[in-house]
C-alpha positions, 0 to 999 in steps of 0.5 A: 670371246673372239678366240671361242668364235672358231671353235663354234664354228668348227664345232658346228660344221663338224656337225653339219658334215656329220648330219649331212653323212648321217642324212646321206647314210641314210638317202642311201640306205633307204636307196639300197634297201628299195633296191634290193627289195626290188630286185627280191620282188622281182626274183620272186615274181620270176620263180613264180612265174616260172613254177606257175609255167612248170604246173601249166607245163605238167598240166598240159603234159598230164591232159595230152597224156590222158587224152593219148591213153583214152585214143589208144583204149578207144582205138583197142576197143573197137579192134577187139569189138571188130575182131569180135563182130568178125569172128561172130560173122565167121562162125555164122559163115561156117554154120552156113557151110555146114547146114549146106553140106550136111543137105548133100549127106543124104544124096551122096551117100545113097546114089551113085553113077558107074559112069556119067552117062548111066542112072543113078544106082543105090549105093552098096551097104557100108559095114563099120565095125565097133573097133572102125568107131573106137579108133575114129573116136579116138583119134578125134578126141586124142584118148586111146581109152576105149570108146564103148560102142553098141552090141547086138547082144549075141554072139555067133555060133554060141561062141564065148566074145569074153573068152575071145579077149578084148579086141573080139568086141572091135570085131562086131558090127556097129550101128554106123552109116556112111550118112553118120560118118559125114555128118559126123565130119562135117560137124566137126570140121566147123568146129576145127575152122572155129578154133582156128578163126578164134585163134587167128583172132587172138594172135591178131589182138596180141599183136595189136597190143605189143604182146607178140 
């Protein structure tokens, strides 16, 4: 029996080294696995952090952005608003000029002075012939088609106006005043300054918005 007692006894701290390992094994395992837990949490919650901050990023970018594009649209509207407010102011500018000088046609068409220290005298008669109108017109609005022009309806000394050729109509006296001619011009120089205030405008917006 006494020979059995240190087999026992190595027996059993054979089985106490192996539950202590086992139990060690086992405390470390669990230590490791918190560990490693811990640290995976943590790494989640850092990419969770920081994708949450790229959205608030991205966000904040989108809504900068936005309001940037909404300044800018505001800040177009009201240049072109301005620019069409002055091109309104312009054109009753121009309308202004023309009423004015259109009350002058009567008076600097009918009288005139041989000096400044003489009375006014009626103005001699003007005479237009058709052709003076065809080429006026045809100047103003760039066509060299012949313009008709009014006729008296006779011809001089029973002379043929066919037989003459087309430029013997250019030869016959047109219904036109100087009043006429000045009126005439008058209007048409308000519409040149129109045009021409339209399109200072236009080049204005073109800049204003990077299309020059």
């Amino acid at each position: 029996m006494s020979g059995i007692k240190p087999v026992v006894v190595w027996l059993l701290v054979l089985a106490a080294a192996v539950g202590a390992l086992a139990l060690i094994h086992s405390h470390g395992y669990d230590q490791g696995f918190a560990l490693a837990k811990a640290q995976g949490d943590a790494a989640l919650d850092k990419q969770d952090k920081e994708h949450e901050a790229e959205l608030r990023y991205m966000a904040e970018s989108a809504v900068i952005g936005l309001k940037k594009a909404a300044d800018e649209l505001i800040a177009s509207q009201a240049y072109g608003n301005q620019l069409a407010a002055d091109l309104v102011a312009k054109r009753d500018e121009l309308r202004a000029v023309t009423d004015k000088l259109n009350g002058e046609i009567q008076r600097v068409t009918t009288l005139y002075r041989r000096a400044l220290n003489t009375q006014p005298e009626p103005l001699p008669p003007a005479v237009f012939t058709a052709g003076f109108v065809r080429v006026w017109n045809s100047a103003l609005f760039g066509t060299a088609t012949a313009v008709a022009v009014p006729s008296s309806g006779s011809t001089p000394s029973g002379a043929n106006a066919t037989a003459a050729g087309a430029s013997a109509a250019d030869d016959l006296i047109a219904g036109v005043t100087r009043a006429d001619l000045l009126a005439n011009h008058v209007r048409n120089s308000e519409g040149y300054a129109d045009c021409r205030a339209q399109l200072t405008k236009l080049i204005k917006w073109n800049v204003s918005n990077g299309r020059n």
